[in-house]
C-alpha atoms as a printed R data frame, in Angstrom:
    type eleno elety resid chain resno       x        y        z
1   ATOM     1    CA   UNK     A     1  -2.705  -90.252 -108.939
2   ATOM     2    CA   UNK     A     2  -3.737  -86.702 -109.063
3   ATOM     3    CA   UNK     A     3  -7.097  -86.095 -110.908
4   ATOM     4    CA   UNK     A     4  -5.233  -83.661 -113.370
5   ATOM     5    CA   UNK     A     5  -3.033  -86.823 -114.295
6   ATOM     6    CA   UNK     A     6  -6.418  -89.023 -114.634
7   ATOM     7    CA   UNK     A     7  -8.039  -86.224 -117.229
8   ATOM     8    CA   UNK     A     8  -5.337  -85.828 -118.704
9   ATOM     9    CA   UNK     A     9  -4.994  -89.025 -119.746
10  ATOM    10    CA   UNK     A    10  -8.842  -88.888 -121.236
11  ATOM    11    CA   UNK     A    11  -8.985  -89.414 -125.356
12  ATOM    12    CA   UNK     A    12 -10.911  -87.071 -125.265
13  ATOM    13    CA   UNK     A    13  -9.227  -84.295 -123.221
14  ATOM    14    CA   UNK     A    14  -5.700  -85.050 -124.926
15  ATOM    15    CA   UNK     A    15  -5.880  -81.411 -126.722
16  ATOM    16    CA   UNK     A    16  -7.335  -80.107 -123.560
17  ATOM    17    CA   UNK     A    17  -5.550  -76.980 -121.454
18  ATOM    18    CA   UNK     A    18  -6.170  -77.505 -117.868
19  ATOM    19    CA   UNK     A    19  -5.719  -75.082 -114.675
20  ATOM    20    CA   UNK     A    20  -3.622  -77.185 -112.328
21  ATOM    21    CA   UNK     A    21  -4.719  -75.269 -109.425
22  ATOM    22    CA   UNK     A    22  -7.956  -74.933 -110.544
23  ATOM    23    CA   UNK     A    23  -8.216  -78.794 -110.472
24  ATOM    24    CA   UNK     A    24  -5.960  -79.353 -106.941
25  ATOM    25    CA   UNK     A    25  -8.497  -76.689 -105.663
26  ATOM    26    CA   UNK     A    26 -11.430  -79.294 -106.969
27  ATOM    27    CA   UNK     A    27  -9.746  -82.437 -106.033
28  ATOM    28    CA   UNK     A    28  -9.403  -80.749 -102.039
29  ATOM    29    CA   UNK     A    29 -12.572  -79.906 -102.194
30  ATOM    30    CA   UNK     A    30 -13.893  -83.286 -102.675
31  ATOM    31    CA   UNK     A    31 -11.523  -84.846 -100.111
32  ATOM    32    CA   UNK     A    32 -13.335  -82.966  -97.661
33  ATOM    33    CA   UNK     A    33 -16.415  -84.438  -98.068
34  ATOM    34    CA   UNK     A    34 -17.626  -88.198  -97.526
35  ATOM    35    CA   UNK     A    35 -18.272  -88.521 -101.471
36  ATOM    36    CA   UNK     A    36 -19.416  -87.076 -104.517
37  ATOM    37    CA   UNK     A    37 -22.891  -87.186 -105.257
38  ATOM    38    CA   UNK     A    38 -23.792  -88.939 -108.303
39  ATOM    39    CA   UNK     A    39 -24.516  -86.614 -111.529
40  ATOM    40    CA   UNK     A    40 -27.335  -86.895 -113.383
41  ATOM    41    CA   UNK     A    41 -26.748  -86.126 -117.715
42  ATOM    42    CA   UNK     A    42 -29.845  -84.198 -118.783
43  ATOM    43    CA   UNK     A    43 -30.544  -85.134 -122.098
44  ATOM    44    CA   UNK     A    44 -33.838  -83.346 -122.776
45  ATOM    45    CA   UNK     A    45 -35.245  -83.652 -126.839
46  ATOM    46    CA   UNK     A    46 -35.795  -80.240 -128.066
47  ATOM    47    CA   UNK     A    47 -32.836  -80.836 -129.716
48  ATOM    48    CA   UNK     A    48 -31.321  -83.677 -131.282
49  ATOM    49    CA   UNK     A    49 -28.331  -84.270 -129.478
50  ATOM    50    CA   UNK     A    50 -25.392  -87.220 -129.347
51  ATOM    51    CA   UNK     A    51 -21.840  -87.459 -127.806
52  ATOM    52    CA   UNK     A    52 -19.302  -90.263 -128.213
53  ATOM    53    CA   UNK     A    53 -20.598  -91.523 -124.641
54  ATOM    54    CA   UNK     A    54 -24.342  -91.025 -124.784
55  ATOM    55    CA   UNK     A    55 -26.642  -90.729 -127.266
56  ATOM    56    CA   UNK     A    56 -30.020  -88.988 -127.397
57  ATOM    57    CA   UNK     A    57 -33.131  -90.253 -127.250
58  ATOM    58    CA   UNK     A    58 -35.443  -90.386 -130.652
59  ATOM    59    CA   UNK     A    59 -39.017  -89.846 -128.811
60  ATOM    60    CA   UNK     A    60 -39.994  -85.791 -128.061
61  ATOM    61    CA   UNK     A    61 -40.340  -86.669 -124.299
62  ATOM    62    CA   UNK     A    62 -39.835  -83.521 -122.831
63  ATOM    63    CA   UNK     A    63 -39.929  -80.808 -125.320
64  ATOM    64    CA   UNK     A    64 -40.269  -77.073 -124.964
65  ATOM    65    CA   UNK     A    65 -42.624  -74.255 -126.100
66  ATOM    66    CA   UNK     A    66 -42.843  -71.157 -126.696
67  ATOM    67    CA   UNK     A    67 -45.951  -68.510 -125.972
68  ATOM    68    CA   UNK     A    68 -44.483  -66.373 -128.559
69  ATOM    69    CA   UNK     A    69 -42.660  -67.804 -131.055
70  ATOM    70    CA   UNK     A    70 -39.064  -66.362 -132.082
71  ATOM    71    CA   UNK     A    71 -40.678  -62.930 -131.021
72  ATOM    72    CA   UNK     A    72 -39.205  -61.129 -127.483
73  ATOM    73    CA   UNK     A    73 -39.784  -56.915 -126.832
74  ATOM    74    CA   UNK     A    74 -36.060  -56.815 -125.021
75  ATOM    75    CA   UNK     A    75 -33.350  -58.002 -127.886
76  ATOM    76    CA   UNK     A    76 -31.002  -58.947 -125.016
77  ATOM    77    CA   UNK     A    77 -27.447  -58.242 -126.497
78  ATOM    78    CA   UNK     A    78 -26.485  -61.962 -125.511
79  ATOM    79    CA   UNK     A    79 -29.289  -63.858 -126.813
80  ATOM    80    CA   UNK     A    80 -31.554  -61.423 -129.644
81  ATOM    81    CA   UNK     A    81 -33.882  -64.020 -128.862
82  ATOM    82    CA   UNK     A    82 -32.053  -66.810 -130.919
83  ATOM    83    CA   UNK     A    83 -32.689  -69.120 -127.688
84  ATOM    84    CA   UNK     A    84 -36.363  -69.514 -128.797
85  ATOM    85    CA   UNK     A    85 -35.575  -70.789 -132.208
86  ATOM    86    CA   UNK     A    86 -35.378  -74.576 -131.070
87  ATOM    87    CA   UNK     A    87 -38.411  -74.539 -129.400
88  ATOM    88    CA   UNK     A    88 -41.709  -75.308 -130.640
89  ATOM    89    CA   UNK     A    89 -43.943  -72.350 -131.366
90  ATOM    90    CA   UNK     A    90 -47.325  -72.225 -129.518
91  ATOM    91    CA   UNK     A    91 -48.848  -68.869 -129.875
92  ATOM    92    CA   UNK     A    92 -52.520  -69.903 -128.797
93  ATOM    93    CA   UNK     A    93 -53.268  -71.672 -125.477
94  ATOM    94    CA   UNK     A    94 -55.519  -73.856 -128.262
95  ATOM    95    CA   UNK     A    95 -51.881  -74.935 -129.849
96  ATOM    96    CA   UNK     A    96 -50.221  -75.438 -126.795
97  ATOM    97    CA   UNK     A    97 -53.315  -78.067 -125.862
98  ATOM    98    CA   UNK     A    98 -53.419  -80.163 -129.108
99  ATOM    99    CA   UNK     A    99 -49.655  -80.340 -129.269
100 ATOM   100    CA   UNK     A   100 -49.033  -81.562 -125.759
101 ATOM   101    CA   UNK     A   101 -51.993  -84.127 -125.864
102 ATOM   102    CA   UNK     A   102 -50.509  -85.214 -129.702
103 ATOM   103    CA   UNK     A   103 -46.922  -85.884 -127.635
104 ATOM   104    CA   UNK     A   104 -48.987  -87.877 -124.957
105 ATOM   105    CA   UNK     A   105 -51.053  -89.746 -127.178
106 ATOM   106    CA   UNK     A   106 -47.815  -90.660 -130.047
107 ATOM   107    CA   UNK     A   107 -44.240  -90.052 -127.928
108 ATOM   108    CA   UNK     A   108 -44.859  -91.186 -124.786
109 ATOM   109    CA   UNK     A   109 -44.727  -86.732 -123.333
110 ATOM   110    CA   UNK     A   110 -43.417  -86.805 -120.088
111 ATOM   111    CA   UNK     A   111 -43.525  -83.118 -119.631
112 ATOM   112    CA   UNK     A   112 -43.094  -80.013 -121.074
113 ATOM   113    CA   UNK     A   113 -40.970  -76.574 -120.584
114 ATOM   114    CA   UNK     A   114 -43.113  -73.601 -121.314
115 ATOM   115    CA   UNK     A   115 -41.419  -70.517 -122.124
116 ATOM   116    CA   UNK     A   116 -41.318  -67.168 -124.410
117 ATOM   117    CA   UNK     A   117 -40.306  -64.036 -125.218
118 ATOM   118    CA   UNK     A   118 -40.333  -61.257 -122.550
119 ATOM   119    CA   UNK     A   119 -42.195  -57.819 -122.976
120 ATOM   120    CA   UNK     A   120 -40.236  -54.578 -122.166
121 ATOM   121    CA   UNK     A   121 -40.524  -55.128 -118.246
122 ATOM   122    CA   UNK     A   122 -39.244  -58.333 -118.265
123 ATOM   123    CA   UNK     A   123 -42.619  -60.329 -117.828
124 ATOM   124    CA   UNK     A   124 -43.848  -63.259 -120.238
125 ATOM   125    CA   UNK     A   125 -47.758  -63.303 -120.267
126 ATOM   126    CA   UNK     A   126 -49.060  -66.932 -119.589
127 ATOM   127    CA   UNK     A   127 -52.467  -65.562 -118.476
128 ATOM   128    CA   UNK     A   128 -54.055  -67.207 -121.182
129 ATOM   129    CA   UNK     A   129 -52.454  -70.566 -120.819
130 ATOM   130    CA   UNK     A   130 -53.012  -71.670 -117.238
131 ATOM   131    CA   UNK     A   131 -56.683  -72.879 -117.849
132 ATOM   132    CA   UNK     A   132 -54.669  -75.426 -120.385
133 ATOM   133    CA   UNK     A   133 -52.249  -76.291 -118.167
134 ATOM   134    CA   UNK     A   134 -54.725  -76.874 -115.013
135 ATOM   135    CA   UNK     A   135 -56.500  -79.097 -117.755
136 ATOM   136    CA   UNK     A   136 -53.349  -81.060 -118.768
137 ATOM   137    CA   UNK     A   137 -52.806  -81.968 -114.768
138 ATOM   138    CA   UNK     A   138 -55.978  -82.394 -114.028
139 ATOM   139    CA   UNK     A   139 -55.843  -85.204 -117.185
140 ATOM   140    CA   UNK     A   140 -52.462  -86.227 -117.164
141 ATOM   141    CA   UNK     A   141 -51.649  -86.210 -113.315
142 ATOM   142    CA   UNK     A   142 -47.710  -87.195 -113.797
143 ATOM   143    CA   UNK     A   143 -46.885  -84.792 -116.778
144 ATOM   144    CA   UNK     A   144 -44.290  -82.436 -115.576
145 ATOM   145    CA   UNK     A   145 -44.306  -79.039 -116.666
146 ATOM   146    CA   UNK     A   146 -41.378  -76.415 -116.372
147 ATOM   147    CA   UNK     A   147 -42.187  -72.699 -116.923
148 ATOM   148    CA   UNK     A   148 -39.591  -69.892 -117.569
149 ATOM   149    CA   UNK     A   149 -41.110  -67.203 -115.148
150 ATOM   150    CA   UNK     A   150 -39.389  -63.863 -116.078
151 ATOM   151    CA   UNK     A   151 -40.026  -61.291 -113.572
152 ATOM   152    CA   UNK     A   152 -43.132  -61.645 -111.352
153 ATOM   153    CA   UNK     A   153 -44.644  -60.984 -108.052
154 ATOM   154    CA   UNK     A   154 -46.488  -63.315 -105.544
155 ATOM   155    CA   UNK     A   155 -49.894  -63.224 -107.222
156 ATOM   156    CA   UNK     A   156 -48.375  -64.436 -110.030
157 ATOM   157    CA   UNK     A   157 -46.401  -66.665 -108.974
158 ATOM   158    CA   UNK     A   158 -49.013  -67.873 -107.059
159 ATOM   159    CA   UNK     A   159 -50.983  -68.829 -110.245
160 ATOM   160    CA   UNK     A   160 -48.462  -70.248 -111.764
161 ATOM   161    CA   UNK     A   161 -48.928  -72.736 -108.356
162 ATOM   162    CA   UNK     A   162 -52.382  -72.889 -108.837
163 ATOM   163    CA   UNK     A   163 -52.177  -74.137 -112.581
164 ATOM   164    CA   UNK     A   164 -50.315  -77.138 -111.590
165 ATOM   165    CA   UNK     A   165 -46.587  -75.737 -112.946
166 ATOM   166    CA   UNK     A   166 -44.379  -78.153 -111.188
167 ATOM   167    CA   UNK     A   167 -40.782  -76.277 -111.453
168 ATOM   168    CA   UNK     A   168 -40.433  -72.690 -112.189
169 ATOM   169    CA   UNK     A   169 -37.411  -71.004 -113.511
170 ATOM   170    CA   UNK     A   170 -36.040  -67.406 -113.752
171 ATOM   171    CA   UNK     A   171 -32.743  -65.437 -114.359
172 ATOM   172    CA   UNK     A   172 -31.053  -64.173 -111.215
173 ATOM   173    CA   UNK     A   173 -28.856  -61.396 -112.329
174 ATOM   174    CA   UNK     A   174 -26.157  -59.983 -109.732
175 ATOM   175    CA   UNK     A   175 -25.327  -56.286 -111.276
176 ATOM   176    CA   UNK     A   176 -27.194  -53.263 -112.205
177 ATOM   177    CA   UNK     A   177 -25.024  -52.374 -115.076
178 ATOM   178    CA   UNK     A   178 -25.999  -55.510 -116.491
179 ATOM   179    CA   UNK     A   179 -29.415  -54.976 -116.399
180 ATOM   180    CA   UNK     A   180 -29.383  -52.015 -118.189
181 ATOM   181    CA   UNK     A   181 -27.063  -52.443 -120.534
182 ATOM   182    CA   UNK     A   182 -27.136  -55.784 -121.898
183 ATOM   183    CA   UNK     A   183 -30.990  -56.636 -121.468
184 ATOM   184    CA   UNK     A   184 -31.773  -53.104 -122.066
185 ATOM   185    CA   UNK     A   185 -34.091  -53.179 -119.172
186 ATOM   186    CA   UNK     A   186 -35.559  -50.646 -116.500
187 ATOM   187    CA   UNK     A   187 -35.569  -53.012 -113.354
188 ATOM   188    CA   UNK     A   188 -33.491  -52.957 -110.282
189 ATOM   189    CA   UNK     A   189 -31.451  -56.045 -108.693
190 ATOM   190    CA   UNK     A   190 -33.789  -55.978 -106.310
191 ATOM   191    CA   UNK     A   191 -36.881  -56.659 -108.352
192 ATOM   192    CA   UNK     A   192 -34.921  -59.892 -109.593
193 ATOM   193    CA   UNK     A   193 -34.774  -61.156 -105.842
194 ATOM   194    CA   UNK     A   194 -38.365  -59.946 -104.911
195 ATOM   195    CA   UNK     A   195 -39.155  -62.478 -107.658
196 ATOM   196    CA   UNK     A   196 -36.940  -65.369 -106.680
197 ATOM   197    CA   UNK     A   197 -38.600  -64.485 -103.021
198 ATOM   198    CA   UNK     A   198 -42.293  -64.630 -104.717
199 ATOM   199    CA   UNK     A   199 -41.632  -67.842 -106.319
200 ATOM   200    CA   UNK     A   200 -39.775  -69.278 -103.422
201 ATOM   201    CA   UNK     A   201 -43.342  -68.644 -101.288
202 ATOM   202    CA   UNK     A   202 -44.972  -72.013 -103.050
203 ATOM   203    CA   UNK     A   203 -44.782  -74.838 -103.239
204 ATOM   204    CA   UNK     A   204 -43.435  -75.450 -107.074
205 ATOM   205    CA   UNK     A   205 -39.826  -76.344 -107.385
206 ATOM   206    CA   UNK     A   206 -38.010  -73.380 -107.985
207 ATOM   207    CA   UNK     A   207 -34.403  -73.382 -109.952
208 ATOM   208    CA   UNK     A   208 -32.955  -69.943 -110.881
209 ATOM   209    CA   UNK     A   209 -30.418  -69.979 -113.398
210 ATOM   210    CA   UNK     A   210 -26.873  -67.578 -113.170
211 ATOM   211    CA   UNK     A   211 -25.571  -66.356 -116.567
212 ATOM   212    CA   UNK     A   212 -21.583  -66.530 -116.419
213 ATOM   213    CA   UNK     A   213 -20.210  -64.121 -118.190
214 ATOM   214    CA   UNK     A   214 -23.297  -62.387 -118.819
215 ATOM   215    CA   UNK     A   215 -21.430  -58.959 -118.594
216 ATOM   216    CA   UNK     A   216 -20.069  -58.824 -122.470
217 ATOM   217    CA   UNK     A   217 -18.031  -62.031 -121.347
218 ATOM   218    CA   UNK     A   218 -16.510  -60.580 -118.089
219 ATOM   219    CA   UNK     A   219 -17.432  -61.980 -114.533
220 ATOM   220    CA   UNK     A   220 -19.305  -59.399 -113.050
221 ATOM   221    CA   UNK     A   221 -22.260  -59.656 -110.393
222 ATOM   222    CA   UNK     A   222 -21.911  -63.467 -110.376
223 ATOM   223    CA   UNK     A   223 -20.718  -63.519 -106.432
224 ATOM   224    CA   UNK     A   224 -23.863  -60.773 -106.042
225 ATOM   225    CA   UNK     A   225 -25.891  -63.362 -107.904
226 ATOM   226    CA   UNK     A   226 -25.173  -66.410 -105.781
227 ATOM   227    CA   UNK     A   227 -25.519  -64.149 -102.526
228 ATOM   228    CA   UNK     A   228 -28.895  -63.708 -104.139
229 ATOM   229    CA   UNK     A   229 -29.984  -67.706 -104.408
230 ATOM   230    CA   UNK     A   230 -28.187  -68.341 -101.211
231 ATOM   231    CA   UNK     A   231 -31.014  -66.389  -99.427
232 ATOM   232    CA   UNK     A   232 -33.735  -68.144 -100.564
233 ATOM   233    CA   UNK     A   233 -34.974  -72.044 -100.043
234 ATOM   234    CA   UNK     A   234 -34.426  -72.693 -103.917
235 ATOM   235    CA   UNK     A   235 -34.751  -76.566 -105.117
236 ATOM   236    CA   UNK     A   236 -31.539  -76.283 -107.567
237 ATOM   237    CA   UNK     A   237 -29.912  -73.791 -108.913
238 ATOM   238    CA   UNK     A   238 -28.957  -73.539 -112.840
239 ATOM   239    CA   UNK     A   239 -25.759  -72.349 -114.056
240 ATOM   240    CA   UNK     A   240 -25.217  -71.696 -117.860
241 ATOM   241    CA   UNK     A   241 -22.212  -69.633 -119.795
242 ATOM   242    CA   UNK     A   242 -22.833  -66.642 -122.073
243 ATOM   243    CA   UNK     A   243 -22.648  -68.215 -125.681
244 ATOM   244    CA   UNK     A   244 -20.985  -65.283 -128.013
245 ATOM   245    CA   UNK     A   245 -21.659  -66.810 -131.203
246 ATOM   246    CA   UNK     A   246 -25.628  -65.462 -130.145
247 ATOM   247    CA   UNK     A   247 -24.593  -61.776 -129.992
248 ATOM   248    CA   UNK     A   248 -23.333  -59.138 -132.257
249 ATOM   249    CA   UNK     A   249 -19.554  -59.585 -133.290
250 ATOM   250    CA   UNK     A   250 -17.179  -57.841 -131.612
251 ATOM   251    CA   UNK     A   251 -19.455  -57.085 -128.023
252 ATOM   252    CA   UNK     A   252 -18.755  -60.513 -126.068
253 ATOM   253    CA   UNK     A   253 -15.687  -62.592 -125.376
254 ATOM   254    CA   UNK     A   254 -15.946  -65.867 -123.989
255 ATOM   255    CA   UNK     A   255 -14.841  -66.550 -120.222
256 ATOM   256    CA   UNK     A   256 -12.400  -68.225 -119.730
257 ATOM   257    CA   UNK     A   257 -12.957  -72.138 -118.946
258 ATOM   258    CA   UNK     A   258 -10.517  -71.520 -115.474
259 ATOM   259    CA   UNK     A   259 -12.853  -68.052 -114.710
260 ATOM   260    CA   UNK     A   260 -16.111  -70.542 -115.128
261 ATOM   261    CA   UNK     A   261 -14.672  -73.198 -112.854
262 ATOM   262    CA   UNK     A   262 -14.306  -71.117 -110.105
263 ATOM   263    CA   UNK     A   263 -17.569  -69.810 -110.322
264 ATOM   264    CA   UNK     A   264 -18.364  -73.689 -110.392
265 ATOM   265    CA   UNK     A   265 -16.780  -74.671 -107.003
266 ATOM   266    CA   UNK     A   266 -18.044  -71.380 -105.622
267 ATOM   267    CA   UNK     A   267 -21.626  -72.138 -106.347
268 ATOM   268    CA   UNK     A   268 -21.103  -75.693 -104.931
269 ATOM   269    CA   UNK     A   269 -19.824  -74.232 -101.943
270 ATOM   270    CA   UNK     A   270 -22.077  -71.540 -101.012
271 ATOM   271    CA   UNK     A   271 -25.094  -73.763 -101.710
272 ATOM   272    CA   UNK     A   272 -23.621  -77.315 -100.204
273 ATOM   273    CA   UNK     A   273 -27.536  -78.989  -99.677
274 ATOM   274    CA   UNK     A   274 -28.931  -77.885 -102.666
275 ATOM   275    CA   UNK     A   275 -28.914  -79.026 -106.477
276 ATOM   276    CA   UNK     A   276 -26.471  -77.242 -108.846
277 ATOM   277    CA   UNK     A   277 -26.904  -77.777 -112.096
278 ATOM   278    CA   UNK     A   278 -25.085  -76.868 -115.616
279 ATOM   279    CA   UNK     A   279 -27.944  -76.082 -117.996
280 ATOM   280    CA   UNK     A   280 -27.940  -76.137 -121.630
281 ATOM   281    CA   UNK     A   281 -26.199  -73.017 -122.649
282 ATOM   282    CA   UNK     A   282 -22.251  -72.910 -123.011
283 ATOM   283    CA   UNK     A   283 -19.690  -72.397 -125.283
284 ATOM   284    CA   UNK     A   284 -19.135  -75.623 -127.738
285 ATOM   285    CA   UNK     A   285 -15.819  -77.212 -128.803
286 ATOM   286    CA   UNK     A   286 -12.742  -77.965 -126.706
287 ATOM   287    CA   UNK     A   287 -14.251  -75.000 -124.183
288 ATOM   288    CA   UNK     A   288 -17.062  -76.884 -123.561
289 ATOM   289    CA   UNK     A   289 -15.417  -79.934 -123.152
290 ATOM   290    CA   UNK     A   290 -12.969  -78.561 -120.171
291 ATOM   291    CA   UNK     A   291 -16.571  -76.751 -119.004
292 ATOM   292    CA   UNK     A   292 -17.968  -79.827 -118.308
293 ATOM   293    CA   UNK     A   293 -15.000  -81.594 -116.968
294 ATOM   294    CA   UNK     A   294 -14.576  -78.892 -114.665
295 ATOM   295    CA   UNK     A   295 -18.108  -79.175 -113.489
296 ATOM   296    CA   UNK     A   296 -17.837  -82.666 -112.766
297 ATOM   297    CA   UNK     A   297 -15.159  -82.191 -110.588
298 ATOM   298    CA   UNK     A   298 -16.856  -80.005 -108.276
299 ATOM   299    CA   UNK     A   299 -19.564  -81.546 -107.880
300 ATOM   300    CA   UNK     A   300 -22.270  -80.387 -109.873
301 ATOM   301    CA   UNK     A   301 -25.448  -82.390 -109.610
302 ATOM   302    CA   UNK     A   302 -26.028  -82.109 -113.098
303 ATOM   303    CA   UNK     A   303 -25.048  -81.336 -116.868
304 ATOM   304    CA   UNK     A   304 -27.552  -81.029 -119.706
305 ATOM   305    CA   UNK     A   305 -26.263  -81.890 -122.813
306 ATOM   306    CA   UNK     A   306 -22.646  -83.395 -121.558
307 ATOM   307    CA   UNK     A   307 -19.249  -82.724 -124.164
308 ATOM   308    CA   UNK     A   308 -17.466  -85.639 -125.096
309 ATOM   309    CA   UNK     A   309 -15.703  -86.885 -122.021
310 ATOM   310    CA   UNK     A   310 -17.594  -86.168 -119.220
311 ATOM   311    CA   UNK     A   311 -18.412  -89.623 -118.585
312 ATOM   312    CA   UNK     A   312 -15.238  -90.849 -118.621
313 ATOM   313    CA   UNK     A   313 -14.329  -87.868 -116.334
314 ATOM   314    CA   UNK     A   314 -17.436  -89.130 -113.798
315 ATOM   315    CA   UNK     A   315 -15.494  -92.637 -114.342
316 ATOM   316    CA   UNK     A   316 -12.054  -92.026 -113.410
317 ATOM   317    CA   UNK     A   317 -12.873  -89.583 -110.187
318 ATOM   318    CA   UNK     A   318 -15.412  -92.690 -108.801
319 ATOM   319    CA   UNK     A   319 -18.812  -90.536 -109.983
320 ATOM   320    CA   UNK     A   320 -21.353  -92.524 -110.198
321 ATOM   321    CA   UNK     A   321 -24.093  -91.395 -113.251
322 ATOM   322    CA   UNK     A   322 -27.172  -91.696 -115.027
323 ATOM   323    CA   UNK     A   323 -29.245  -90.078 -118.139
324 ATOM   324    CA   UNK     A   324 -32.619  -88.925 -118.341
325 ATOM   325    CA   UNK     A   325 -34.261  -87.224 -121.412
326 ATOM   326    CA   UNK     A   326 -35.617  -84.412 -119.435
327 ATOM   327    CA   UNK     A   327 -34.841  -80.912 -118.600
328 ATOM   328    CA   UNK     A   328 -31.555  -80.673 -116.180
329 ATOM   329    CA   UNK     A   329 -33.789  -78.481 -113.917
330 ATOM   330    CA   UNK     A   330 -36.818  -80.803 -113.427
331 ATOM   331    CA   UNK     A   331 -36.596  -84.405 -111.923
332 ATOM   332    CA   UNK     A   332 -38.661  -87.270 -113.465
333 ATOM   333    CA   UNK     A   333 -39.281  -90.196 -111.118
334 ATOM   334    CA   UNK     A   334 -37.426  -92.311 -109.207
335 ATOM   335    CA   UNK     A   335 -34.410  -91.027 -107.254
336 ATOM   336    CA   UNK     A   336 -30.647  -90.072 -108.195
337 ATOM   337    CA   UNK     A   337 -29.192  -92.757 -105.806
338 ATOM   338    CA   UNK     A   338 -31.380  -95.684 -107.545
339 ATOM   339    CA   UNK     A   339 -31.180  -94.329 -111.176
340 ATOM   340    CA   UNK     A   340 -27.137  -94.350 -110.920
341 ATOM   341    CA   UNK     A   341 -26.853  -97.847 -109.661
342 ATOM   342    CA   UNK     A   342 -29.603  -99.059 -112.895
343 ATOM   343    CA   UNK     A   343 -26.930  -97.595 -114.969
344 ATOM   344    CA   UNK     A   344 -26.333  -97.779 -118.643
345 ATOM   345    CA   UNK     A   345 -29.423 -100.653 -118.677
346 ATOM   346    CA   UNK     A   346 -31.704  -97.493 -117.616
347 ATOM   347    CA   UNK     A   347 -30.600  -95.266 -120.548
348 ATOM   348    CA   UNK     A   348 -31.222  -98.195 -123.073
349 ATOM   349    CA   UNK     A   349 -34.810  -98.681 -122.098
350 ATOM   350    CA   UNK     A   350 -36.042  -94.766 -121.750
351 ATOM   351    CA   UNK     A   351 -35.414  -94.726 -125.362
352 ATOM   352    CA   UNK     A   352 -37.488  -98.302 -126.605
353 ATOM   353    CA   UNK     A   353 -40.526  -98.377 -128.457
């Protein structure tokens, strides 16, 4: 049976508008290789989350923080910095301390993502909080700890090594007209590689992320993009969609869920040995549901936040899977092989006490 046939046959799917040759295209691809690796549902808690498959997890084990607040200098047309609203606010290095120890000490933290608002250039200022984070390692050897680098060079990303940061993150962005004209912003494509190269030069896990549809909705300097990460010895890379409902009406559309595929199988093709990853941010509803369908059939490595169906998606093309309650980008113990054959008995006992 062909794996259109399968999905569409999924409850959850039934309403659900499928490219045929968008999903022969995903099927061949996976008949060309041994097997499909199993995919790993990132379930992190800063935000509540539950599907009809999975459900969240009640303890704030790996929350996220923000340097500044709600506050960011560029107003990107896509975001306005709405994406910061979730997170908790930590606007002293002193705050950032006693929260994260409180977590420790009451929820069981099992890392953190640090993040914030950018100033004009494109840089977040974390100056301040590496002596707490060296501290936190230096106490808590285990706690993982993500960091949203924004632009940089190699002395700074060479701190960030040096304060224990464990994963680092940035946007890669593929087109100079979106640079200027959606995050307002001064800064060549090159400067966003010469970054990615910086970060690449330690030894901290580094995951860009690729906006799709970061041009007002239309697929432009995505193939630049992955050229970009392709380059560079990256640990995973992060792909999210442009979320409309974040901008002002009437300058984004949404991408189509066929356009996003593609990018999907493209991405899993150009980088075949590395992780690739669907982060947190895409459209919700029925688009997100054929989103995430889509990215389980080629292969992705991981989903944060999984639609209704994708599990039963995994199921019916021979997947295996497993949950953690961490950020898709940063990998908590054990490995992806023995988590997917613990199961469903794994995802019961993360959330106990």
């Amino acid at each position: 049976m062909t794996w259109l046939g399968q999905i569409n046959a999924i409850e959850e799917l039934e309403d659900a508008e499928f490219d045929a040759e968008l999903v022969a295209d995903l099927q061949a691809a996976a008949s060309r290789s041994s097997r499909l690796p199993p995919i790993r549902f990132s379930t992190p808690t800063f935000k509540e989350y539950n599907s009809s498959e999975l459900s969240g997890c009640g303890k704030n084990s790996f929350p996220a923080f923000s340097i500044t607040a709600g506050a960011c200098a560029l107003d990107c047309d896509h975001c306005q910095a709405k994406i910061l609203d979730p997170m908790i606010p930590a606007i002293k290095p002193e705050i950032l301390d006693q929260k994260v120890r409180d977590l420790i000490m009451l929820q069981d933290l099992q890392g953190f993502l640090l993040s914030g608002g950018s100033n004009r250039k494109n840089e977040i200022r974390y100056e301040r909080y590496y002596p707490v984070i060296e501290k936190l390692k230096h106490d808590f050897p285990n706690l993982k700890i993500a960091i949203h680098t924004a632009l940089t060079d190699e002395v700074g990303a060479k701190r960030m090594e040096a304060a224990g940061v464990d994963t680092a993150m940035m946007d890669v962005i593929g087109h100079q007209d979106t640079i200027k004209q959606v995050y307002h912003l001064d800064r060549p494509v090159e400067d966003f590689e010469a970054t990615l190269a910086a970060l690449c030069s330690t030894k901290m896990e580094i995951t860009p992320h690729i906006v799709v549809g970061l041009h007002y909705g239309k697929i432009l300097g995505e193939q630049n993009a992955l050229d970009i990460v392709s380059r560079h010895d990256v640990h995973a890379l992060a792909l999210v969609v442009i979320m409309p409902f974040y901008a002002r009406p009437g300058t984004f559309v949404t991408p189509s869920t066929g356009d996003v595929g593609r990018i999907f199988l493209q991405a899993r093709q150009r980088l075949p040995n590395k992780q690739v990853l669907l982060g947190c941010a895409r459209p919700p509803g029925m688009h997100k549901r054929v989103t995430d369908a889509y990215a389980v059939m080629a292969g992705l490595d991981g989903i944060a936040f999984p639609a209704d169906g994708a599990v039963e998606v995994s199921r019916v093309i021979g997947r295996e899977y497993h949950q953690e309650h961490a950020c898709c980008s940063i990998k908590i113990g054990g490995s992806a092989v023995a988590k997917a054959r613990e199961g469903l008995a794994m995802q019961a006992s993360s959330c106990a006490v």
